[in-house]
GUGU-49416 format. One record per residue (C-alpha): residue in three letters; x, y, z; chain; residue number from 1. Coordinates in steps of 0.25 Angstrom, whole numbers, plus 2048, in hexadecimal, padded with zeros to 3 digits. Layout:
N
{rec "ala",{X,Y,Z},"A",NUM}
...
% end
This chain:
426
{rec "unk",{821,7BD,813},"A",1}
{rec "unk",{814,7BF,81B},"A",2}
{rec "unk",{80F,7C9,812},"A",3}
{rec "unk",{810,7BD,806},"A",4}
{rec "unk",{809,7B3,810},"A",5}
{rec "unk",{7FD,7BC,812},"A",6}
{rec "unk",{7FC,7BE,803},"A",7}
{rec "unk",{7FD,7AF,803},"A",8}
{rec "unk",{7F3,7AD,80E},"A",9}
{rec "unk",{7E9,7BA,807},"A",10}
{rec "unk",{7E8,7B3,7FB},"A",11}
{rec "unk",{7E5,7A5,801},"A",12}
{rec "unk",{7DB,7AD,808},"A",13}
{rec "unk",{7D4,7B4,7FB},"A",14}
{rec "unk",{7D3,7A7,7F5},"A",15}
{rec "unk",{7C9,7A2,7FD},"A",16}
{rec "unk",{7C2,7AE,802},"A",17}
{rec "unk",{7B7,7AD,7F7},"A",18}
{rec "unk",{7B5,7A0,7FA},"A",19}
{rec "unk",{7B3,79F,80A},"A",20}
{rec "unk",{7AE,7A6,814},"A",21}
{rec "unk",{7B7,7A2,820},"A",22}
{rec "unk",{7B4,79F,82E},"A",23}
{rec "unk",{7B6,7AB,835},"A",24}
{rec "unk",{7AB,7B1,83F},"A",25}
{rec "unk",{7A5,7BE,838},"A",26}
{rec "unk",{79D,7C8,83E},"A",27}
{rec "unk",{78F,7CB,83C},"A",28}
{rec "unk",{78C,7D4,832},"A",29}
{rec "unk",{78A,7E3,834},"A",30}
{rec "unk",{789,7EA,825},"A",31}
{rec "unk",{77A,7EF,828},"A",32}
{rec "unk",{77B,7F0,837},"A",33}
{rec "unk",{77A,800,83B},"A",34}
{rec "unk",{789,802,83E},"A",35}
{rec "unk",{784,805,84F},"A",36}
{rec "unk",{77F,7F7,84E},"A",37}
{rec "unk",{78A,7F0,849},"A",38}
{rec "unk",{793,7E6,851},"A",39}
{rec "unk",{79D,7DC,84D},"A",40}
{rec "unk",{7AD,7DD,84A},"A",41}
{rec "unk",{7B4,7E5,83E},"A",42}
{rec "unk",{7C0,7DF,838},"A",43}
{rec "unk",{7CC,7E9,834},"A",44}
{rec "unk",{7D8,7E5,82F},"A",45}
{rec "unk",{7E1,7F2,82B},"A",46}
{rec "unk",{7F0,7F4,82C},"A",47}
{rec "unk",{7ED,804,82B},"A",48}
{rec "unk",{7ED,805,83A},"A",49}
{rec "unk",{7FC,801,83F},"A",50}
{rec "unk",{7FA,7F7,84A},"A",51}
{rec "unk",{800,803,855},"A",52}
{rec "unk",{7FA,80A,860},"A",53}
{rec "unk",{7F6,816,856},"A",54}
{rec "unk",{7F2,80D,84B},"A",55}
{rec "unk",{7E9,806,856},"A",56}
{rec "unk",{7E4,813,85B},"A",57}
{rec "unk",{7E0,81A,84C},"A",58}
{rec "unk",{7D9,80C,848},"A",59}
{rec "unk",{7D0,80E,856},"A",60}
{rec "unk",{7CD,81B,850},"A",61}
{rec "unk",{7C6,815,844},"A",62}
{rec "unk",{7C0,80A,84C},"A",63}
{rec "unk",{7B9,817,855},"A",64}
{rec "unk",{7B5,81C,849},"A",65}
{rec "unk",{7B0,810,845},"A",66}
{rec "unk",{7A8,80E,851},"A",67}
{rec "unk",{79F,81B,84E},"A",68}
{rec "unk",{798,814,843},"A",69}
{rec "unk",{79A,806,849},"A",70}
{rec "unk",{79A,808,858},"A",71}
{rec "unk",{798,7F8,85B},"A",72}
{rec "unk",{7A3,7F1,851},"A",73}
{rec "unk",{7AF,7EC,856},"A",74}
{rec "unk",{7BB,7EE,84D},"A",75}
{rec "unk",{7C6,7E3,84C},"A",76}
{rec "unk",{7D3,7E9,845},"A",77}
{rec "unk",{7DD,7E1,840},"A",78}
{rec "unk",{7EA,7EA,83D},"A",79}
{rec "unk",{7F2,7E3,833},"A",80}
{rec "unk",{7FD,7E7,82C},"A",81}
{rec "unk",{800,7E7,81C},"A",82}
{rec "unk",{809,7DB,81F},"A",83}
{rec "unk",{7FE,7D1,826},"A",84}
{rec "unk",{7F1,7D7,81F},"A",85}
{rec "unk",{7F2,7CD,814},"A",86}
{rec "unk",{7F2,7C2,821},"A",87}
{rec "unk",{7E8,7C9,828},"A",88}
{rec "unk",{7DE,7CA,81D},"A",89}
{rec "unk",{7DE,7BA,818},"A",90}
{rec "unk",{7DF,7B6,825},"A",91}
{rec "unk",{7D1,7BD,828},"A",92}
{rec "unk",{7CC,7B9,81A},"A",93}
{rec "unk",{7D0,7AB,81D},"A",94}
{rec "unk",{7C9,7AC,82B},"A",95}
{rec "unk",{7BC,7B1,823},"A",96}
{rec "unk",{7BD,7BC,830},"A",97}
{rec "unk",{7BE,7C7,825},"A",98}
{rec "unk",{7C2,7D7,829},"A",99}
{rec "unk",{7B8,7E1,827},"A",100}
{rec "unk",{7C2,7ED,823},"A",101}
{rec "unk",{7CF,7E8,81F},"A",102}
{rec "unk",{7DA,7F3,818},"A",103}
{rec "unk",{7E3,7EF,80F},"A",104}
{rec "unk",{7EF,7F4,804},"A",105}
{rec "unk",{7EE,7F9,7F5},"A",106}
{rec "unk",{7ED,7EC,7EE},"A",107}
{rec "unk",{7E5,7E4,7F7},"A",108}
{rec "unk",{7D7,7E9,7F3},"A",109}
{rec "unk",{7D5,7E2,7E6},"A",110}
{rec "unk",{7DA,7D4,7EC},"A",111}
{rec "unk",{7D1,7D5,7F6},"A",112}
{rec "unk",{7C5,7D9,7EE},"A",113}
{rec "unk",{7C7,7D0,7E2},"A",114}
{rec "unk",{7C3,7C5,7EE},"A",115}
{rec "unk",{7B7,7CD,7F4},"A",116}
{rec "unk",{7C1,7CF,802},"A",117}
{rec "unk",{7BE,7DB,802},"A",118}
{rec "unk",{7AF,7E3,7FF},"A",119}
{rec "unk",{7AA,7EC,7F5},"A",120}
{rec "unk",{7AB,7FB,7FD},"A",121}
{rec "unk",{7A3,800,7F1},"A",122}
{rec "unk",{796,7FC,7FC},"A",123}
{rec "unk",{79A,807,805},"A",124}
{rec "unk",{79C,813,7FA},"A",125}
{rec "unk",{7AB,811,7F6},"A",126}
{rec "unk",{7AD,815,7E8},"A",127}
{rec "unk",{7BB,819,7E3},"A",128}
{rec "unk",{7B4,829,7E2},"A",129}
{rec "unk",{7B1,826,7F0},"A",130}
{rec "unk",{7C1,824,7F1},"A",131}
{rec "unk",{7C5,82F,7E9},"A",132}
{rec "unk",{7BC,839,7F1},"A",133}
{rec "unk",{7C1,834,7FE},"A",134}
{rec "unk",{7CE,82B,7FB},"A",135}
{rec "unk",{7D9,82A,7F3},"A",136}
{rec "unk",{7D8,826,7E4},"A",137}
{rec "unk",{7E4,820,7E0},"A",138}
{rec "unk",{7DF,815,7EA},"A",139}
{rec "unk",{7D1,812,7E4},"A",140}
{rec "unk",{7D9,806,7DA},"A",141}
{rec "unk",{7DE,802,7E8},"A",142}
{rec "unk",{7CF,7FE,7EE},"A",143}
{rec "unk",{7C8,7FB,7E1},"A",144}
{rec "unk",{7C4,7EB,7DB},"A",145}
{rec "unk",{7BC,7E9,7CE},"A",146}
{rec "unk",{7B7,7F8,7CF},"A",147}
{rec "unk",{7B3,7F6,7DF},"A",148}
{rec "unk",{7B9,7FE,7EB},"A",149}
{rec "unk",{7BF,7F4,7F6},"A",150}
{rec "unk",{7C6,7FC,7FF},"A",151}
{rec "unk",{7C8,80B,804},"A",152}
{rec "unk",{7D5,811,805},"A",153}
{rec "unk",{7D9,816,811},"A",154}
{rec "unk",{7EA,819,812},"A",155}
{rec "unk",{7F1,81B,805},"A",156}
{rec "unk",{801,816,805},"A",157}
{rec "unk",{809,81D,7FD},"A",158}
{rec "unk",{818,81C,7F9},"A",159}
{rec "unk",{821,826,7F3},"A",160}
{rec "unk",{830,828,7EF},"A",161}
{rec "unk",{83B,82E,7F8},"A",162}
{rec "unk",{847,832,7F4},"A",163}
{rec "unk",{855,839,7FE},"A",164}
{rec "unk",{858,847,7F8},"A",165}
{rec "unk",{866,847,7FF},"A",166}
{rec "unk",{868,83A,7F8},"A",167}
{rec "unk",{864,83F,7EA},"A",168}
{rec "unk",{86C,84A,7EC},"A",169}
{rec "unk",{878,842,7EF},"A",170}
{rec "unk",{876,83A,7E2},"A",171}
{rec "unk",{876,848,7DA},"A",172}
{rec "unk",{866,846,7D9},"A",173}
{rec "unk",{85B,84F,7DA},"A",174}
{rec "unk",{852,84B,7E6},"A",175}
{rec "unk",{847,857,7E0},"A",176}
{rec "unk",{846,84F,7D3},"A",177}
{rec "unk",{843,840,7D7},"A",178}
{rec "unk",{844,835,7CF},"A",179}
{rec "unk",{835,82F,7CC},"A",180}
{rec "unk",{837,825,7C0},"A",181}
{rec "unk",{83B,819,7C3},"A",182}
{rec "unk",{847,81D,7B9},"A",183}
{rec "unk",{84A,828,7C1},"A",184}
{rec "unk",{84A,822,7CD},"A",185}
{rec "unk",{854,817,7C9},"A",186}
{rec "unk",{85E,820,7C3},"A",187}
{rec "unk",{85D,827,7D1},"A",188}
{rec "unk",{85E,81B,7D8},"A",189}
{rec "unk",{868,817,7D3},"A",190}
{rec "unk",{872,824,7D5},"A",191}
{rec "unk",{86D,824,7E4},"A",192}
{rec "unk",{86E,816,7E9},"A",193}
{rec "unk",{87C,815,7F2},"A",194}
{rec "unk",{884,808,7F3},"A",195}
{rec "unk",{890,804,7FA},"A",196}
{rec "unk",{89F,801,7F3},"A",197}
{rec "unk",{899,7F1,7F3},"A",198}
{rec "unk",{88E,7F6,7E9},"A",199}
{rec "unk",{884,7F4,7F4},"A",200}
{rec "unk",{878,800,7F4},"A",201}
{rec "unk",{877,806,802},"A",202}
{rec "unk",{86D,813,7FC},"A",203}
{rec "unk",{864,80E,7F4},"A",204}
{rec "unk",{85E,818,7E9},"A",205}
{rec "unk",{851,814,7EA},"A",206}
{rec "unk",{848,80B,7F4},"A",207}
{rec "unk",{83C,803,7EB},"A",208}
{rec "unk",{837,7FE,7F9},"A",209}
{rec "unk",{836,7F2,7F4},"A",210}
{rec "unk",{83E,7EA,7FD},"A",211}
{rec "unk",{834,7DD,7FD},"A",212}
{rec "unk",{82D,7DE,7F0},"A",213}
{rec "unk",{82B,7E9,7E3},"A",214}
{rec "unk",{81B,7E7,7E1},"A",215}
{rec "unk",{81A,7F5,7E6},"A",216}
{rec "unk",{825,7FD,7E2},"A",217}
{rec "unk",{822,7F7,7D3},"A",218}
{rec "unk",{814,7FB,7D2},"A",219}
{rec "unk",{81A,807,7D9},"A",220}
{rec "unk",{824,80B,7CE},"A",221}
{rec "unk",{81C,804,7C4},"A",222}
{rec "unk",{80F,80D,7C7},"A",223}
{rec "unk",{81A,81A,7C6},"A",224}
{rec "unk",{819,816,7B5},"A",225}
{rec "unk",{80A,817,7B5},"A",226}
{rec "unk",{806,809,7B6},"A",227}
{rec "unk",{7FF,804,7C3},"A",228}
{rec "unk",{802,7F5,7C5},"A",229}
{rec "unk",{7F5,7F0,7C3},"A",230}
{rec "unk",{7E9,7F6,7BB},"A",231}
{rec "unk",{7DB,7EF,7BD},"A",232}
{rec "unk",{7E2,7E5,7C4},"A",233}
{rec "unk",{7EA,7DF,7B7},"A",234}
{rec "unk",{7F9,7E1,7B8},"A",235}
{rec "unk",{7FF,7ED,7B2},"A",236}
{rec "unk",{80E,7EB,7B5},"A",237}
{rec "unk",{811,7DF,7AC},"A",238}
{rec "unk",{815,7EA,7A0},"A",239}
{rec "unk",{823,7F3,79E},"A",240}
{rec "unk",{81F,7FE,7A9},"A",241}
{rec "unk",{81F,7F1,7B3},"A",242}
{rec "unk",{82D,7EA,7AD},"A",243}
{rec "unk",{833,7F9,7AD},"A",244}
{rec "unk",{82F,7FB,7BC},"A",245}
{rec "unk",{834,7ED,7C0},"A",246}
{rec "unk",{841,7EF,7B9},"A",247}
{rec "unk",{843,7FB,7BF},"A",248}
{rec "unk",{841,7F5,7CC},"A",249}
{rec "unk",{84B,7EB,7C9},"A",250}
{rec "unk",{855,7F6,7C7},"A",251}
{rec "unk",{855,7FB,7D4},"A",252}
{rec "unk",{856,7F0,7DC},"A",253}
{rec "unk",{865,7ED,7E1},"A",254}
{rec "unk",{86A,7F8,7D7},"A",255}
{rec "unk",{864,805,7DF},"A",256}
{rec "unk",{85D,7FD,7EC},"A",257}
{rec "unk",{85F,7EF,7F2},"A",258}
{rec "unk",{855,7E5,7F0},"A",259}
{rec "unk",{84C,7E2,7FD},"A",260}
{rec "unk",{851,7F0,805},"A",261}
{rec "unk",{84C,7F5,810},"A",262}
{rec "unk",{84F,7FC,81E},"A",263}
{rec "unk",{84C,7F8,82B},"A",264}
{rec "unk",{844,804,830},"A",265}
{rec "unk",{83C,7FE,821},"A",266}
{rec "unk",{83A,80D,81D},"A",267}
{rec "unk",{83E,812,80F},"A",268}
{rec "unk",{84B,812,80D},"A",269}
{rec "unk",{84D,820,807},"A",270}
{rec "unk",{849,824,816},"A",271}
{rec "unk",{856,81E,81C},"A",272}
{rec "unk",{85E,822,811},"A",273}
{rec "unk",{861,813,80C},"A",274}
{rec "unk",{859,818,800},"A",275}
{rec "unk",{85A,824,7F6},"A",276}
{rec "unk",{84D,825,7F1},"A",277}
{rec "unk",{840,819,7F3},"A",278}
{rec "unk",{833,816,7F5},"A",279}
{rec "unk",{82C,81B,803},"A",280}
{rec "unk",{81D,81B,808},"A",281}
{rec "unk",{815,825,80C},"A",282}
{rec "unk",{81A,82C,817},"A",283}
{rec "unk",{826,831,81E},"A",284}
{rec "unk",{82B,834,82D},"A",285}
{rec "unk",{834,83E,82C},"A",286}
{rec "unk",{834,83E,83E},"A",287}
{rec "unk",{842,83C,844},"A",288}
{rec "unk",{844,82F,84C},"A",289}
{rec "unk",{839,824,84B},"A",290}
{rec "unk",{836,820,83F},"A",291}
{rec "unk",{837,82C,83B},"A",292}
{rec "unk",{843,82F,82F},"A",293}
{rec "unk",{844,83D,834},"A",294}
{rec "unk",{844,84B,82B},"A",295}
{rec "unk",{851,84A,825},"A",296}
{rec "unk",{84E,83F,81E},"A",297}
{rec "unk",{841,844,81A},"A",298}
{rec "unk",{846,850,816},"A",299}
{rec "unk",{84F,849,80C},"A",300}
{rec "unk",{845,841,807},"A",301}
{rec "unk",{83C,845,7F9},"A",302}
{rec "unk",{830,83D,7F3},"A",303}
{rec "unk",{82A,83A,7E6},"A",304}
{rec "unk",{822,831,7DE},"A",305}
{rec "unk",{825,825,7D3},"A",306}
{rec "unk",{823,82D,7C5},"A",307}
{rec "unk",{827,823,7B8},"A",308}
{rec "unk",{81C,827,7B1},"A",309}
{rec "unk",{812,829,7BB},"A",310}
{rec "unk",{815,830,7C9},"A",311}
{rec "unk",{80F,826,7D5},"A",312}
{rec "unk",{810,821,7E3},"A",313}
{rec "unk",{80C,817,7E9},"A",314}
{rec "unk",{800,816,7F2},"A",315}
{rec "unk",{7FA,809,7FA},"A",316}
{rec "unk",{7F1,80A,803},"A",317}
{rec "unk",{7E8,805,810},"A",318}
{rec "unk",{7DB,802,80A},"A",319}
{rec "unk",{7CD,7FE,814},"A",320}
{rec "unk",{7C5,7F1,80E},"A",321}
{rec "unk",{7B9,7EB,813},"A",322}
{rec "unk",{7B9,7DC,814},"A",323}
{rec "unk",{7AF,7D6,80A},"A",324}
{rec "unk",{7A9,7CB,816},"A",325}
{rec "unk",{7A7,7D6,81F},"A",326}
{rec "unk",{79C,7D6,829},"A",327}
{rec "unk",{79E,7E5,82A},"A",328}
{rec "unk",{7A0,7EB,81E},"A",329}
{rec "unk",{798,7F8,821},"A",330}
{rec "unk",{7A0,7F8,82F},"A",331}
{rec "unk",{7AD,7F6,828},"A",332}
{rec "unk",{7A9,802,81E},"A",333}
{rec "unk",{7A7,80B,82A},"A",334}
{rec "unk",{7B5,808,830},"A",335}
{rec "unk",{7BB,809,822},"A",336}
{rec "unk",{7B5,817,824},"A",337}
{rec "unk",{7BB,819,831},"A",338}
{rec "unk",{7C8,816,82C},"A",339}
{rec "unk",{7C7,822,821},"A",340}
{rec "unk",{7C5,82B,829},"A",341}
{rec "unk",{7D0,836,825},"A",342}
{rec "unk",{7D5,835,834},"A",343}
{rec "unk",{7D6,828,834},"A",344}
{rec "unk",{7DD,828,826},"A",345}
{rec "unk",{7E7,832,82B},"A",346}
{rec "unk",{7EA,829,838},"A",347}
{rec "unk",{7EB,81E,830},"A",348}
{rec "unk",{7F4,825,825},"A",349}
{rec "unk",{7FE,82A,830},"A",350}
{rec "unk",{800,81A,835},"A",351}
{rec "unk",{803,815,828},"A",352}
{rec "unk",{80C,820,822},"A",353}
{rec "unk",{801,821,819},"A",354}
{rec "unk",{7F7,82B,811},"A",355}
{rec "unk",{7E7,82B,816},"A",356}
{rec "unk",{7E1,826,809},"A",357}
{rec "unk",{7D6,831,80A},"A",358}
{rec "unk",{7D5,83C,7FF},"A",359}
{rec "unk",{7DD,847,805},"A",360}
{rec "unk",{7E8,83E,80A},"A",361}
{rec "unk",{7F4,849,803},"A",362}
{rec "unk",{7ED,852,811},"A",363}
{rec "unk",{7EC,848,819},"A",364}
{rec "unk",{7F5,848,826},"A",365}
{rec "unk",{7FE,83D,822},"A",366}
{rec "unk",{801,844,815},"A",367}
{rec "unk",{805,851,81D},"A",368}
{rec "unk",{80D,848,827},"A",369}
{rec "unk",{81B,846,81E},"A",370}
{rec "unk",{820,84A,812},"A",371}
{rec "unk",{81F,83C,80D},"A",372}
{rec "unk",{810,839,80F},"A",373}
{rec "unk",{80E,846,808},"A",374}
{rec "unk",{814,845,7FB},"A",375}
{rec "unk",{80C,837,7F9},"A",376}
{rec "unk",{7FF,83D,7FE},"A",377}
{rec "unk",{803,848,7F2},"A",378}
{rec "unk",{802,83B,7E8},"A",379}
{rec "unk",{7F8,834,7EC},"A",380}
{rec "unk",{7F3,836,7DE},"A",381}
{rec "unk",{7FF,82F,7D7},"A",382}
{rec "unk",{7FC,822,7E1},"A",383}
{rec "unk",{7FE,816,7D9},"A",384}
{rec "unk",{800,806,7DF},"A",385}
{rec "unk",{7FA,7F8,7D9},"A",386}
{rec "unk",{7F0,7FF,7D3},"A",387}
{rec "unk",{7E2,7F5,7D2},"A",388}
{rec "unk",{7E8,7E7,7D6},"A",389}
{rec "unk",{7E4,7D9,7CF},"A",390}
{rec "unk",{7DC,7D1,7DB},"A",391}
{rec "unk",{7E9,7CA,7DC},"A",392}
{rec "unk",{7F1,7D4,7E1},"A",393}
{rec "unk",{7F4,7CF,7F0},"A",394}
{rec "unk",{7FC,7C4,7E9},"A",395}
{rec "unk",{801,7CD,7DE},"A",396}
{rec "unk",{807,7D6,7E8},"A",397}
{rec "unk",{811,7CB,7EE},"A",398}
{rec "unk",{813,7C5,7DF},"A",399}
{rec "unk",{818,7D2,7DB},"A",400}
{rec "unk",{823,7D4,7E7},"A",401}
{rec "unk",{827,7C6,7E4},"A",402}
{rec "unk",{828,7C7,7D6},"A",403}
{rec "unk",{82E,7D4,7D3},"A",404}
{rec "unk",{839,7D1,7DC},"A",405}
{rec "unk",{83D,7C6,7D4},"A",406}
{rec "unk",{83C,7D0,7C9},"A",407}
{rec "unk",{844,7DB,7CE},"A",408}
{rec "unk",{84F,7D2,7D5},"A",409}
{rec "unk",{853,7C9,7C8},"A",410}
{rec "unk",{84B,7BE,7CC},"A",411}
{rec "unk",{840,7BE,7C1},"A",412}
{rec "unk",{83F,7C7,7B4},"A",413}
{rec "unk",{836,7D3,7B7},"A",414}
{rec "unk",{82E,7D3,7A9},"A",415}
{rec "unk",{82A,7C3,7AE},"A",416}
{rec "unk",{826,7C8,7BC},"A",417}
{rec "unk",{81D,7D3,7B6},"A",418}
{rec "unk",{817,7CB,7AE},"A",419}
{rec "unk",{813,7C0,7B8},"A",420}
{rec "unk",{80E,7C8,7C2},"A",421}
{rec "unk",{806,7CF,7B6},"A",422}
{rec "unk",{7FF,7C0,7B5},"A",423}
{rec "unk",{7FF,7BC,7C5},"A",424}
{rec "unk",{7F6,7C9,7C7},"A",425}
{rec "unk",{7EC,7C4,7BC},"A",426}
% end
């Protein structure tokens, strides 16, 4: 509920931005001043530093960094969260007190943009070859409007598949040869998921992580055919690959998993065992005790990739944008800069369970710390998500949880859903 109120609240917000200036107090501007001269307060709103002792102490870092170049600015951080960004961000837009460096999510770039919220990075050099020398590629659609370069990436948030050898055994399957199409995977599914003698499941064969909402694992599964969900912003899943992949999803909810499961330590359930095979992130603690799932479990664990056509997986990511009403556009540059710093990356990678989204990220520390993190570092070539979003998107994304539910539970025919959201994103 609070993530659909601070959509609500964002887009309130976006309405009127163009129009009004708002009332906050704003610094004086420093673009010009020499960097040793320059005084006043940086805005930072990120939810890539945990709000916990080590995430305190590894955002201080960057701040120090910071500082070098920038000895006499202050620096006020705000550490959001995913789940009260949207809030944060119309609530500061509404204030007209705008941040300087704010980080958000795949799909947020083009909303944001499309109402000049965020500024043109192409004033400091950033070019999608300057990406691809130093960044990663497959996040360049990510950061780009109408041909223009909006945000840097900074983490990439990758997801793979996970299956239980001992359980593909047990069901006279070969956990060596995965399953990859969607296809393949029901049939599988289907042989592996346990239920009790009332008919109820209590081992499903596959976890589509999807217990709130299927936005992602559609254009998850839908991407796994070759088509991305959107392409130059106009709708790409309104077509038979899209009505196949909501099907299909339609399938295997109550027939090989329950509709709305989850677990209370909310980690995949093919870790606990409640699963056979599913969806996970991008890392793994294979430690004993904690929240750790110990080396057993790891051990009986093997990854792959959606392949129904096209072998993919799915990567978000942490990306840096400078606020368009900035006073301190050259200062928020600098701490951009900060923030890439490999080090920085690699810190910043380990407290998400993430990958640093620099070049060599399949070298990077994280990559080499579990066997998870490792085989989506080795893909990072076959990322796929939304692909370039309509400036809509922020509303989109809660039209398509709503409306493909309703699709896959029987509520409303999928063909009809498709075809709606195909129009509500024009």
């Amino acid at each position: 509920m609070r993530r659909s109120v601070g959509l609500t609240l964002l887009a309130a917000a976006l309405a009127v931005v163009v129009s009004s200036c708002g009332s906050g107090v704003i610094d004086k501007s420093t673009d010009g001043v020499p960097p040793a001269e320059a005084t006043g307060t940086l805005r930072v709103l990120l939810p890539s530093f945990p709000p916990s002792n080590e995430g305190r102490q590894q955002f201080q870092k960057v701040v120090d960094d910071f500082h070098k170049a920038y000895p006499k600015m202050k620096v006020e951080p705000d550490f959001a969260t995913y789940n009260n960004l949207n809030e944060k961000m119309s609530t500061s837009i509404a204030a007209g007190i705008p941040y300087d460096v704010m980080v958000t999510g795949v799909g947020w770039i083009q909303p944001f943009a499309s109402k000049r919220i965020f500024a043109d990075l192409g004033e400091f050099g950033l070019t999608p070859d300057v990406i691809k020398e130093k960044s990663l590629e497959a996040l360049i659609p990510a950061v780009t409007y109408d041909g223009k370069m909006y945000g840097y990436p900074l983490l990439a948030d990758t997801r793979a598949v996970a299956l239980r050898k001992s359980a593909f055994i047990e069901a006279g399957l070969d956990p060596e040869k995965p399953p990859t199409s969607l296809a393949e995977i029901k049939v599988a599914a289907e042989k592996l998921t346990k239920r009790d003698k009332n008919g109820n499941i209590t081992r499903s064969g596959f976890d589509l992580a999807s217990a709130t909402g299927f936005r992602q694992s559609f254009t998850t599964f839908l991407a796994s055919t070759g088509k991305p969900l959107y392409v130059g912003g106009e709708p790409n899943f309104d077509n038979q690959e899209g009505l196949d992949t909501l099907l299909w999803i339609k399938s295997m909810i109550n027939n090989v998993q329950p509709y709305g499961q989850v677990n209370a330590a909310q980690q995949p359930l093919v870790y606990s065992g409640e699963a056979a095979m599913g969806i996970v992130g991008g890392a793994v603690d294979c430690s004993t005790g904690g929240k750790g799932i110990g080396q057993k479990t790891c051990d009986d664990l093997k990854f792959f990739r959606f392949n129904s056509g096209k072998e993919i997986e799915y990567m978000g990511g942490d990306l840096a944008s400078i606020g368009s009403r900035s006073r301190h556009k050259e200062a928020a540059w600098s701490f951009i800069q900060s923030m890439t710093q490999p080090s920085t990356l690699d810190a910043m990678a380990k407290l998400n369970k993430k990958l640093p989204a620099y070049k060599d990220a399949a070298n990077s520390p994280q990559a080499k710390s579990n066997p998870l993190s490792k085989f989506v570092a080795e893909g990072l070539d076959k990322a796929a998500n939304e692909n370039e979003v309509p400036p809509n998107w922020l509303e989109m994304r809660g039209n398509f949880d709503i409306q493909l539910t309703q699709a896959v539970l029987g509520q409303k025919d999928p063909a009809t859903v498709l075809h709606n959201l195909a129009g509500q994103s024009r």
